[in-house]
Biotite code that builds the C-alpha atoms (Angstrom):
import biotite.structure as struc

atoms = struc.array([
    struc.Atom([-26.483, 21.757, -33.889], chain_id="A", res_id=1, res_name="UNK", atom_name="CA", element="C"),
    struc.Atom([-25.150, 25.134, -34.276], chain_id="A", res_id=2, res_name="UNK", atom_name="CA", element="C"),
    struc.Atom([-21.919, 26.284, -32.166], chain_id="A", res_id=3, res_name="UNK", atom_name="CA", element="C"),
    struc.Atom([-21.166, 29.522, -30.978], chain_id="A", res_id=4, res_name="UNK", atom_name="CA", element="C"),
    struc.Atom([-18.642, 31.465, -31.535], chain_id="A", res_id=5, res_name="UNK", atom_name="CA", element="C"),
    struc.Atom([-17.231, 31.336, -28.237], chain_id="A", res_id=6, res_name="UNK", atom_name="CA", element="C"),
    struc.Atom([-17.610, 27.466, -28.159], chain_id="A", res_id=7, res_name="UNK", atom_name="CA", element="C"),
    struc.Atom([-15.434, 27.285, -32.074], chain_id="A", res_id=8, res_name="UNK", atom_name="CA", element="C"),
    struc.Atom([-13.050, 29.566, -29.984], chain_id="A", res_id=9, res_name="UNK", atom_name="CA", element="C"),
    struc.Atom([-12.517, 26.952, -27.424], chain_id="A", res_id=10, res_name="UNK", atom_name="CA", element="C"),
    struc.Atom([-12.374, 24.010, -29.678], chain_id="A", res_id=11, res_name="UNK", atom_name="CA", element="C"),
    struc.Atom([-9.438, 26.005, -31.850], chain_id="A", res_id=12, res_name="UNK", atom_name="CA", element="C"),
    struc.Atom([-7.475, 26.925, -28.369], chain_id="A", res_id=13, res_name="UNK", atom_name="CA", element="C"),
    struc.Atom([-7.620, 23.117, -26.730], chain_id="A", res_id=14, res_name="UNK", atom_name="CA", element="C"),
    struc.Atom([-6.248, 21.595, -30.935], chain_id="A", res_id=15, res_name="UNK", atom_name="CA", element="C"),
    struc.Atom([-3.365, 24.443, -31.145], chain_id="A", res_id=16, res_name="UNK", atom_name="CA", element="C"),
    struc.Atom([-2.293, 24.233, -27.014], chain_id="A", res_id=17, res_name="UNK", atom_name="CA", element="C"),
    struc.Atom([-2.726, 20.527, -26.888], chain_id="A", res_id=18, res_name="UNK", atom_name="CA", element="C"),
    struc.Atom([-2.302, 18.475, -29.988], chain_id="A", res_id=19, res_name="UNK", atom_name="CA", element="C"),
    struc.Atom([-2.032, 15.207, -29.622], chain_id="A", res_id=20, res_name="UNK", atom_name="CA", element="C"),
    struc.Atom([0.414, 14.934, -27.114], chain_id="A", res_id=21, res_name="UNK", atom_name="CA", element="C"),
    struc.Atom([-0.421, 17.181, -24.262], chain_id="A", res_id=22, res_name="UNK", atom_name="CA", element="C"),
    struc.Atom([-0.464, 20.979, -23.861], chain_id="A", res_id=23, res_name="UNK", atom_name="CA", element="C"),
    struc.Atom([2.874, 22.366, -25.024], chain_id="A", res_id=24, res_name="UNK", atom_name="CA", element="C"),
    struc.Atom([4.345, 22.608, -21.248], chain_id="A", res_id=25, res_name="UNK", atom_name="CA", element="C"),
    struc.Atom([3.284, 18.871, -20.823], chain_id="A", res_id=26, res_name="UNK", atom_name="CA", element="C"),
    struc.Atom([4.378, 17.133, -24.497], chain_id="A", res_id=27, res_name="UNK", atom_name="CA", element="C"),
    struc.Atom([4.040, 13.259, -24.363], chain_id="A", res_id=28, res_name="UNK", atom_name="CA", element="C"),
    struc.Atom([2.949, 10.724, -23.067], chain_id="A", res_id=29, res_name="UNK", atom_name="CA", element="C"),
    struc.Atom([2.891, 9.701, -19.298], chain_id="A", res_id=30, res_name="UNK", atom_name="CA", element="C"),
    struc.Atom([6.210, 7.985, -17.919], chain_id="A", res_id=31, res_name="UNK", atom_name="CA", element="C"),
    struc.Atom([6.048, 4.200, -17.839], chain_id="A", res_id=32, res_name="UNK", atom_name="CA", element="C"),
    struc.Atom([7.047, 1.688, -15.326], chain_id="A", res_id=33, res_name="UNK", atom_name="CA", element="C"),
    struc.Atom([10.311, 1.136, -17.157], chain_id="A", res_id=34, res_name="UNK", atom_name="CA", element="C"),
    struc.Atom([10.690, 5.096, -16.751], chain_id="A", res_id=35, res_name="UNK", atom_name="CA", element="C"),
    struc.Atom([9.860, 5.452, -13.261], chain_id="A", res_id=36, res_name="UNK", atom_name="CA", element="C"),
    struc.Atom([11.856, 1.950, -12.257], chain_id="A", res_id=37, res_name="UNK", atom_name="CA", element="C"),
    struc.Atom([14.722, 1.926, -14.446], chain_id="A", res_id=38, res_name="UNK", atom_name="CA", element="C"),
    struc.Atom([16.256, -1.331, -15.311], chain_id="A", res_id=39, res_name="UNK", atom_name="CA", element="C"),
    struc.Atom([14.599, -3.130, -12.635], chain_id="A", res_id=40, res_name="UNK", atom_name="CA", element="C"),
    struc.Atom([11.773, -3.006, -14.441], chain_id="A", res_id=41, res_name="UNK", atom_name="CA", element="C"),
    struc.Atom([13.597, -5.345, -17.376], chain_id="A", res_id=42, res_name="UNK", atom_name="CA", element="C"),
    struc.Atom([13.002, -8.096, -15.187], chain_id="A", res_id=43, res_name="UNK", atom_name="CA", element="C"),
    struc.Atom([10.581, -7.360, -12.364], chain_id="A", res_id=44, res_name="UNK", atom_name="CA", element="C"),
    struc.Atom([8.282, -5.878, -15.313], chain_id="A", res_id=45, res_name="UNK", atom_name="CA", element="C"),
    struc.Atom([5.133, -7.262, -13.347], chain_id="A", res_id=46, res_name="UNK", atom_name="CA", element="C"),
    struc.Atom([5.993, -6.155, -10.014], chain_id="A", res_id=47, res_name="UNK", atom_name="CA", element="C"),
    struc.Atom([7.150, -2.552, -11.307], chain_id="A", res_id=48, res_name="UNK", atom_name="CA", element="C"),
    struc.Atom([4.033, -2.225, -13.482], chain_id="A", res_id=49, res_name="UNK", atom_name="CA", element="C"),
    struc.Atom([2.253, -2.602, -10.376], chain_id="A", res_id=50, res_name="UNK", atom_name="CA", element="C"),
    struc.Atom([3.907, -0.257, -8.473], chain_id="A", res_id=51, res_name="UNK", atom_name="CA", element="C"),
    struc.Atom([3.804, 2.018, -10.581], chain_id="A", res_id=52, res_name="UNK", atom_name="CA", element="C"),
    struc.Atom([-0.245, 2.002, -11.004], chain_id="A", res_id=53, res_name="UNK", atom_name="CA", element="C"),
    struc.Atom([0.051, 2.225, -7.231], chain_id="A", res_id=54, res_name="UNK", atom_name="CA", element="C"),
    struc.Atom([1.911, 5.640, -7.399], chain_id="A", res_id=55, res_name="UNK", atom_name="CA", element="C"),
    struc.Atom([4.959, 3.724, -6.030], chain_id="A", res_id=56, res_name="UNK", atom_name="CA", element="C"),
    struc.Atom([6.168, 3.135, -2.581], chain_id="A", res_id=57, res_name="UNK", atom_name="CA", element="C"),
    struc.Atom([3.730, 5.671, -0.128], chain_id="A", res_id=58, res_name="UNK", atom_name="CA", element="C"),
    struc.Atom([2.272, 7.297, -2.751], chain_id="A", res_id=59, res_name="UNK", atom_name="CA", element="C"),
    struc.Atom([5.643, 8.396, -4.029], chain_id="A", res_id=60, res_name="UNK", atom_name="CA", element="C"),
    struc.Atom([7.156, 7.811, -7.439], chain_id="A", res_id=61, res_name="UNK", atom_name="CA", element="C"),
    struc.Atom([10.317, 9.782, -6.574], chain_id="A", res_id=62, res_name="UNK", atom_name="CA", element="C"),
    struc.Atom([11.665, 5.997, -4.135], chain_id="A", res_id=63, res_name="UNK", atom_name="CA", element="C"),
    struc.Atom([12.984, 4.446, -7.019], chain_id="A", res_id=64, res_name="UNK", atom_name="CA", element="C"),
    struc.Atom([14.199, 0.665, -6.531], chain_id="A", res_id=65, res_name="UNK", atom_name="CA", element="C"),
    struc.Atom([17.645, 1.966, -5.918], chain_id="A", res_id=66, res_name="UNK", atom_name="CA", element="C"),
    struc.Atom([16.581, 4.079, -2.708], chain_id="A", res_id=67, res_name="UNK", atom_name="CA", element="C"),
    struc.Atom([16.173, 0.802, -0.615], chain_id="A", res_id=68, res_name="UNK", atom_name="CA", element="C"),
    struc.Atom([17.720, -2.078, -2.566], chain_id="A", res_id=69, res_name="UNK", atom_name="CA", element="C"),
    struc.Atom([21.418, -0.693, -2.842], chain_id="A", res_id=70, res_name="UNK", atom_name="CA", element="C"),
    struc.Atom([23.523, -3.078, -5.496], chain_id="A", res_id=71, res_name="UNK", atom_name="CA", element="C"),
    struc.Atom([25.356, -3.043, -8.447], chain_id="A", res_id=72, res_name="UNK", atom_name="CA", element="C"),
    struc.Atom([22.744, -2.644, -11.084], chain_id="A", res_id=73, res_name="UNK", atom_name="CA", element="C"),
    struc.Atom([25.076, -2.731, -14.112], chain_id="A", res_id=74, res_name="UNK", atom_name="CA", element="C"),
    struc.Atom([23.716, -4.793, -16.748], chain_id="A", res_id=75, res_name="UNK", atom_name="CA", element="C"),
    struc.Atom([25.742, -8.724, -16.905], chain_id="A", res_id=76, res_name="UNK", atom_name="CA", element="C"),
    struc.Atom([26.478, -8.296, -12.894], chain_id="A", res_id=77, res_name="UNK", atom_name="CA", element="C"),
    struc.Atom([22.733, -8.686, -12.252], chain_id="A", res_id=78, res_name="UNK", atom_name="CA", element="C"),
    struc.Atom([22.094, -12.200, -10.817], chain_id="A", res_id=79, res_name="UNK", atom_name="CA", element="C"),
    struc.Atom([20.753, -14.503, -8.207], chain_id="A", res_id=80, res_name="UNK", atom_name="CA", element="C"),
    struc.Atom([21.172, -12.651, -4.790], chain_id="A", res_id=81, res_name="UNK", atom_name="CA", element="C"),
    struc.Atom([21.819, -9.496, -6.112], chain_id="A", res_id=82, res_name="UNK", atom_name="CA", element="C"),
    struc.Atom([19.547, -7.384, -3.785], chain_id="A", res_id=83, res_name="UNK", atom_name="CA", element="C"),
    struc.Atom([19.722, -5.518, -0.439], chain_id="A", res_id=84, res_name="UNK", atom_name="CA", element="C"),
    struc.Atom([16.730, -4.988, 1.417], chain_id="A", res_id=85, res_name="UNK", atom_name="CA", element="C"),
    struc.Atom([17.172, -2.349, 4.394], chain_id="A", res_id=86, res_name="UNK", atom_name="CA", element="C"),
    struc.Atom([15.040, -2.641, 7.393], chain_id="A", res_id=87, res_name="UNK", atom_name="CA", element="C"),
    struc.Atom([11.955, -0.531, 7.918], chain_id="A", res_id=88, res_name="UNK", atom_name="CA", element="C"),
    struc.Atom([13.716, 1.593, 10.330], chain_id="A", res_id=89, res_name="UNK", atom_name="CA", element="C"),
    struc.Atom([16.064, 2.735, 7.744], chain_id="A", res_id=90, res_name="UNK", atom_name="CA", element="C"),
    struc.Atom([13.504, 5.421, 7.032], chain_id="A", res_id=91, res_name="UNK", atom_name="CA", element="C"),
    struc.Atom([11.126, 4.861, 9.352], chain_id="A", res_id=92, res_name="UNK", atom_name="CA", element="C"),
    struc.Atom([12.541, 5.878, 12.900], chain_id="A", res_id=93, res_name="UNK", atom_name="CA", element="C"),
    struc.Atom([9.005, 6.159, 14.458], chain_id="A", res_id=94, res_name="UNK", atom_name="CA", element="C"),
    struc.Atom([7.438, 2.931, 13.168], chain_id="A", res_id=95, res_name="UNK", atom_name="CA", element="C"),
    struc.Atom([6.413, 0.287, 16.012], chain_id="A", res_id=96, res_name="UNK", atom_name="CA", element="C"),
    struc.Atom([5.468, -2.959, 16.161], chain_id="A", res_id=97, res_name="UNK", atom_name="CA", element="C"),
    struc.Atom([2.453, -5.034, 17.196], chain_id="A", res_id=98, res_name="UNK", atom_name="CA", element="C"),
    struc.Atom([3.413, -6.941, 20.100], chain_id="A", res_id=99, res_name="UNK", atom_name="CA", element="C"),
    struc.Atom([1.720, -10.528, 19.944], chain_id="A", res_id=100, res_name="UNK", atom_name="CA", element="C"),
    struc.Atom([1.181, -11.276, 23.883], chain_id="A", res_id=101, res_name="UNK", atom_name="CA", element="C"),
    struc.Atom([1.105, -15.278, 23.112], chain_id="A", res_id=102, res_name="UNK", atom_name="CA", element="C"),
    struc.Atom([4.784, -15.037, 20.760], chain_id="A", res_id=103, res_name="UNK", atom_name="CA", element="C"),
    struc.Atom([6.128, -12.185, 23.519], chain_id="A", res_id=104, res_name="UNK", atom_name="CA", element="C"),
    struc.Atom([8.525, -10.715, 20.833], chain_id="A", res_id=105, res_name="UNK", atom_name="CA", element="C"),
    struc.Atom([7.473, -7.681, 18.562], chain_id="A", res_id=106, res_name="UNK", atom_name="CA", element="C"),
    struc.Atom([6.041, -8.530, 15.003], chain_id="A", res_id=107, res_name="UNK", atom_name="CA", element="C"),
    struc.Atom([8.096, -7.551, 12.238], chain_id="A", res_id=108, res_name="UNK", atom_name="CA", element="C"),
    struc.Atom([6.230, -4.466, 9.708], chain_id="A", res_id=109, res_name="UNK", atom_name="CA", element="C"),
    struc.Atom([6.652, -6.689, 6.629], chain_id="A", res_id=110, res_name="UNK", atom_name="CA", element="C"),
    struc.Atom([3.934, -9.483, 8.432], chain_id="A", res_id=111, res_name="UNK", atom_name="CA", element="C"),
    struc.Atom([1.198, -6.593, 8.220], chain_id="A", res_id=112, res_name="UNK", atom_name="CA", element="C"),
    struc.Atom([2.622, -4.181, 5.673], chain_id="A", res_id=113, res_name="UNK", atom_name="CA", element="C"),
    struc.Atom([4.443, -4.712, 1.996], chain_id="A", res_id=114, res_name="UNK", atom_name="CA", element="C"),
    struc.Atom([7.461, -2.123, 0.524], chain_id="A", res_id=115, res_name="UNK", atom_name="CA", element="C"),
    struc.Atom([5.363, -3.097, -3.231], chain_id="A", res_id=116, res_name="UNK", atom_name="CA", element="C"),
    struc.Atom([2.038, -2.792, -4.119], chain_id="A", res_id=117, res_name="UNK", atom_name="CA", element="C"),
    struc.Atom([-0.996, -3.125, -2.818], chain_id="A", res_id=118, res_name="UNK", atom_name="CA", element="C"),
    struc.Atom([-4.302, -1.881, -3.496], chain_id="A", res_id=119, res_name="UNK", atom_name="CA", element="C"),
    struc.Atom([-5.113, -1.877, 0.141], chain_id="A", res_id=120, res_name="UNK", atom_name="CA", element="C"),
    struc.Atom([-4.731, 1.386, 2.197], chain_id="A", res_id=121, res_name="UNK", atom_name="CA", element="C"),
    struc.Atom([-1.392, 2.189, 3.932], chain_id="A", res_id=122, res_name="UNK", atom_name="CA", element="C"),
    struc.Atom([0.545, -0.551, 2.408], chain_id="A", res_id=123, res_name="UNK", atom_name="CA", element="C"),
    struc.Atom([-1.516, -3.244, 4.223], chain_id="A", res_id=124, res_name="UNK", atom_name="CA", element="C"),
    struc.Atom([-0.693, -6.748, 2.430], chain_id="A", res_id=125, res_name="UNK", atom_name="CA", element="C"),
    struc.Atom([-3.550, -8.556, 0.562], chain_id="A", res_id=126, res_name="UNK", atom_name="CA", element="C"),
    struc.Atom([-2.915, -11.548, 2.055], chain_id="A", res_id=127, res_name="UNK", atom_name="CA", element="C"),
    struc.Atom([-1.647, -11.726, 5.905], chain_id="A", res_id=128, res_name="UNK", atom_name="CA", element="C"),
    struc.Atom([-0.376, -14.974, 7.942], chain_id="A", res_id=129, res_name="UNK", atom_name="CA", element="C"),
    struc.Atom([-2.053, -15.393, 10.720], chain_id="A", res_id=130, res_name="UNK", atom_name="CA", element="C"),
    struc.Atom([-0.651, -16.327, 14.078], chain_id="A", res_id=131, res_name="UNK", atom_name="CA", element="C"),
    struc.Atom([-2.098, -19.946, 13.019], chain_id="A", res_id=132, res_name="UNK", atom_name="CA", element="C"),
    struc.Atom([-0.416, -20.299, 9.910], chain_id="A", res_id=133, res_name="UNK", atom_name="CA", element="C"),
    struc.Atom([-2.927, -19.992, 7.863], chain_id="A", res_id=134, res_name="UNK", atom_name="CA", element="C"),
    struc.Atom([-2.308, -17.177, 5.357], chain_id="A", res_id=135, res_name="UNK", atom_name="CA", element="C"),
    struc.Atom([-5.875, -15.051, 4.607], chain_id="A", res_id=136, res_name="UNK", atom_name="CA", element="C"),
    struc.Atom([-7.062, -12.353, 2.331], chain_id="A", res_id=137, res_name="UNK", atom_name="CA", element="C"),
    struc.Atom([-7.220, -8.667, 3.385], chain_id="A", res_id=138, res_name="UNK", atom_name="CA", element="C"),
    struc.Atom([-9.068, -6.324, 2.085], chain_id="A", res_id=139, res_name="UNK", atom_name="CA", element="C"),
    struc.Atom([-8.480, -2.467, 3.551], chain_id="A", res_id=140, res_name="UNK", atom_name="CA", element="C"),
    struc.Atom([-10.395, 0.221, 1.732], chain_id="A", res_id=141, res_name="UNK", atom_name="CA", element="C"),
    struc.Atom([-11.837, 2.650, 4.121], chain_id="A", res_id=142, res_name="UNK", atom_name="CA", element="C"),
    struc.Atom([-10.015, 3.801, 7.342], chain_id="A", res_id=143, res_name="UNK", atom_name="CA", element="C"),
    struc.Atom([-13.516, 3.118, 9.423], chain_id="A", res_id=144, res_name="UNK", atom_name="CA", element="C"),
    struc.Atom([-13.758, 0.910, 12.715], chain_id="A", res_id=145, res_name="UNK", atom_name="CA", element="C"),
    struc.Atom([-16.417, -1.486, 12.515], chain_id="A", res_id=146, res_name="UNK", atom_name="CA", element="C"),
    struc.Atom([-17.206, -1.685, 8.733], chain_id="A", res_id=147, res_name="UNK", atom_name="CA", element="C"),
    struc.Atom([-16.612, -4.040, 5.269], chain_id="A", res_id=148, res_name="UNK", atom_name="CA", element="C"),
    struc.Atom([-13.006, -3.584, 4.329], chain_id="A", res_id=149, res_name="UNK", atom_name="CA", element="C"),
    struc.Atom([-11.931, -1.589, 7.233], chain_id="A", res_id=150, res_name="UNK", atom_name="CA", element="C"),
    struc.Atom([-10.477, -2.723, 11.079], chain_id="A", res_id=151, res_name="UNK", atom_name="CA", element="C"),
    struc.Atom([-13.408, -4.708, 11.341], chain_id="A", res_id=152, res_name="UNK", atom_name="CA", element="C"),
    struc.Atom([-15.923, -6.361, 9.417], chain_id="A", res_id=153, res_name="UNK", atom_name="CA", element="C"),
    struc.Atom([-19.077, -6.397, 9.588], chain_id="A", res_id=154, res_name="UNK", atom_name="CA", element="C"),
    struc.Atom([-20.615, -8.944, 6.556], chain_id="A", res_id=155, res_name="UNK", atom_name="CA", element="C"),
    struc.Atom([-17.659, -11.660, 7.082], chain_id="A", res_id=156, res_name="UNK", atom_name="CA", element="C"),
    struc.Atom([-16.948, -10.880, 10.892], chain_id="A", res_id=157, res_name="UNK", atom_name="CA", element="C"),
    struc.Atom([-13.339, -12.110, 11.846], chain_id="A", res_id=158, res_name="UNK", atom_name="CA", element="C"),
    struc.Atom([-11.991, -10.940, 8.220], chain_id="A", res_id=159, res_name="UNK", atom_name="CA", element="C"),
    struc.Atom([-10.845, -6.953, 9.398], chain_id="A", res_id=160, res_name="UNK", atom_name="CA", element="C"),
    struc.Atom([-7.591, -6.300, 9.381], chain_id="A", res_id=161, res_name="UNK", atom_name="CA", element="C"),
    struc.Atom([-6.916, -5.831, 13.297], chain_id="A", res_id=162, res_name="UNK", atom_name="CA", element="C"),
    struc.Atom([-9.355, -8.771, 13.799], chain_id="A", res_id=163, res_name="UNK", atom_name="CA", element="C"),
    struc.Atom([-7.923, -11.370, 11.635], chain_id="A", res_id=164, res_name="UNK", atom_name="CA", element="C"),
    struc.Atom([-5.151, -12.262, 13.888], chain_id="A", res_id=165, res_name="UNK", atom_name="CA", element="C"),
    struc.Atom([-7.391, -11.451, 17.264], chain_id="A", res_id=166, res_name="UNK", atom_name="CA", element="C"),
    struc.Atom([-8.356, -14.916, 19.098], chain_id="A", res_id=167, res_name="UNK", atom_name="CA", element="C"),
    struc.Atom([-7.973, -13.841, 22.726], chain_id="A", res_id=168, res_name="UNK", atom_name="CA", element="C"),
    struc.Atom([-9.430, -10.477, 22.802], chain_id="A", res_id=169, res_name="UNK", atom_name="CA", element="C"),
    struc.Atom([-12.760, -9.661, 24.388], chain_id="A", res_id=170, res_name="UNK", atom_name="CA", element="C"),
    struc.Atom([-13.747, -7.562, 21.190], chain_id="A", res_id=171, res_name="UNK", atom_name="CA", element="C"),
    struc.Atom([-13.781, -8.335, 17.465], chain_id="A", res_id=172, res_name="UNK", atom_name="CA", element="C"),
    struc.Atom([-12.108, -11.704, 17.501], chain_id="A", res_id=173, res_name="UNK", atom_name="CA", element="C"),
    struc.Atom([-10.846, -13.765, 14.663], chain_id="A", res_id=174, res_name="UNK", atom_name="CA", element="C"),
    struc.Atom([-13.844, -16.514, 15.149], chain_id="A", res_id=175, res_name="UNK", atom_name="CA", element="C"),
    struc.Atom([-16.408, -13.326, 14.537], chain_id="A", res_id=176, res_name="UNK", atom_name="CA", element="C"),
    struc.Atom([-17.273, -13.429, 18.321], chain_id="A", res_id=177, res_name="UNK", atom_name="CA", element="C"),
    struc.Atom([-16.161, -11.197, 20.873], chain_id="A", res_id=178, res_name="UNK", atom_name="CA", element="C"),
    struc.Atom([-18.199, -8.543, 22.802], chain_id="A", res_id=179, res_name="UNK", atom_name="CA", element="C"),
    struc.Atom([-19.900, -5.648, 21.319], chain_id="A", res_id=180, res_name="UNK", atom_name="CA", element="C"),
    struc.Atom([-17.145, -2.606, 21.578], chain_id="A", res_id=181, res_name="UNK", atom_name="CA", element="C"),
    struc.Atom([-16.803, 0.931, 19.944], chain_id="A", res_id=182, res_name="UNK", atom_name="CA", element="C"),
    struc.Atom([-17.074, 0.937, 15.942], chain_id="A", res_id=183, res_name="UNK", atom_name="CA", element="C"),
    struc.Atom([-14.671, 3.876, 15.394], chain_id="A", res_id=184, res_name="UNK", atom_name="CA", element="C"),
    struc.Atom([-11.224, 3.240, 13.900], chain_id="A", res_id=185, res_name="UNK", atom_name="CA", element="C"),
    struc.Atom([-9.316, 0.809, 15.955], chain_id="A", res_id=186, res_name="UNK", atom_name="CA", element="C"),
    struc.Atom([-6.045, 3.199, 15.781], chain_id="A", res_id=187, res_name="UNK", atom_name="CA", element="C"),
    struc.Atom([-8.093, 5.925, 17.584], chain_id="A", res_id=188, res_name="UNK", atom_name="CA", element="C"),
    struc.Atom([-7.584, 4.162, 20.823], chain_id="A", res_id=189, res_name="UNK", atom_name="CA", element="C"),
    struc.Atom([-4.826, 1.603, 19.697], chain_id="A", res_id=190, res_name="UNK", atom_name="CA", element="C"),
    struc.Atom([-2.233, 3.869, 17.811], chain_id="A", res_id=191, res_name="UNK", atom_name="CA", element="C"),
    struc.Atom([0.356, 2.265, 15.710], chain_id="A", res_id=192, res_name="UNK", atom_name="CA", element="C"),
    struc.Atom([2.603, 4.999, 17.074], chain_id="A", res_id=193, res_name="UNK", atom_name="CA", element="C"),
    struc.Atom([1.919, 2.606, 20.442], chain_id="A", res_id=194, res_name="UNK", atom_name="CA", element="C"),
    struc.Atom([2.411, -1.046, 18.637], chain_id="A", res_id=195, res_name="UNK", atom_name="CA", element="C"),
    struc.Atom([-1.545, -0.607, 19.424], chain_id="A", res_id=196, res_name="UNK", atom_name="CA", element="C"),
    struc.Atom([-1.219, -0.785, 22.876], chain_id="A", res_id=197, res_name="UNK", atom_name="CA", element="C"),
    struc.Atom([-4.507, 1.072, 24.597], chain_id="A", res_id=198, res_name="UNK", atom_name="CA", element="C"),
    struc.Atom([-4.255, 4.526, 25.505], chain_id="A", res_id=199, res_name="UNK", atom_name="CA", element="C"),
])
């Protein structure tokens, strides 16, 4: 196979701009967990590794473990008890909460949502407890209604995310029954900004 001149060119270009580390503007290698999290990361390793393949709290490696657990990190202080955790709210001032209607108090974020990782969409947990006690698998991968791995399911009715906890709703109950209904997103009508009250 024969290369043209322009192709050698190219080949020449990417070796002297990029070595083996990166164009000259980008030299190295990626930052690690233990870069992005600090010390932290010296003993949650797992959880920071994990985070970190998430692109970190939101989306955003610039919350470092400092931004929300506030302590004195100094190595030999470190110990039992040593964190802070802030409410949502802290940063959140618009979040709501789903009101459970049997319970009559608002759910806390942290039963639906986690601050860590998660490879579900919008920080959804992988695992929720239900109002029964019985903690279940979640999987949220597509923002869609009525659909596998989005509010509801539709191989493994009952298993959505909205549905899951559902067992006195006319639609999309936890049981899989429940009354045909729309199959758009359930947050088009029930907005989290509303604790998914019906608009």
């Amino acid at each position: 196979m024969k290369l043209s001149a322009f192709a050698i060119g190219l080949l020449v270009l990417f070796a002297v701009g990029c070595g083996s580390h990166g164009s000259p503007q980008f030299s190295g290698q990626p930052a690690s967990a233990d870069e992005a999290f600090g010390q932290c990361a010296f003993c949650h390793n797992t959880l920071a590794a994990s985070l970190f393949a998430a692109g970190g709290h939101g989306g955003s490696l610039d919350l470092t473990c400092e931004s929300c657990h506030e302590q004195d990190l100094t190595p030999g202080f470190v110990g039992p008890g040593h964190r802070s955790i802030p409410a949502c709210a802290d940063c959140h001032t618009q979040q709501m909460t789903h009101h459970d209607p049997e319970a009559g108090t608002a759910m806390a974020c942290l039963v639906c949502h986690t601050p860590h990782a998660t490879a579900n969409l919008r920080q959804v947990r992988e695992s929720i407890q239900i109002p029964s006690g019985e903690t279940v698998p979640i999987v949220f991968t597509n923002e869609k209604g009525l659909a596998d791995g989005g509010f509801a399911s539709v191989s493994h009715p009952g298993t959505g995310v909205c549905e899951v906890c559902h067992t006195t709703t006319a639609f999309y109950r936890s049981d899989g029954t429940g009354e045909s209904h729309y199959p758009y997103p359930c947050v088009a009508c029930h907005p989290h900004s509303q604790a998914f009250e019906p608009q």
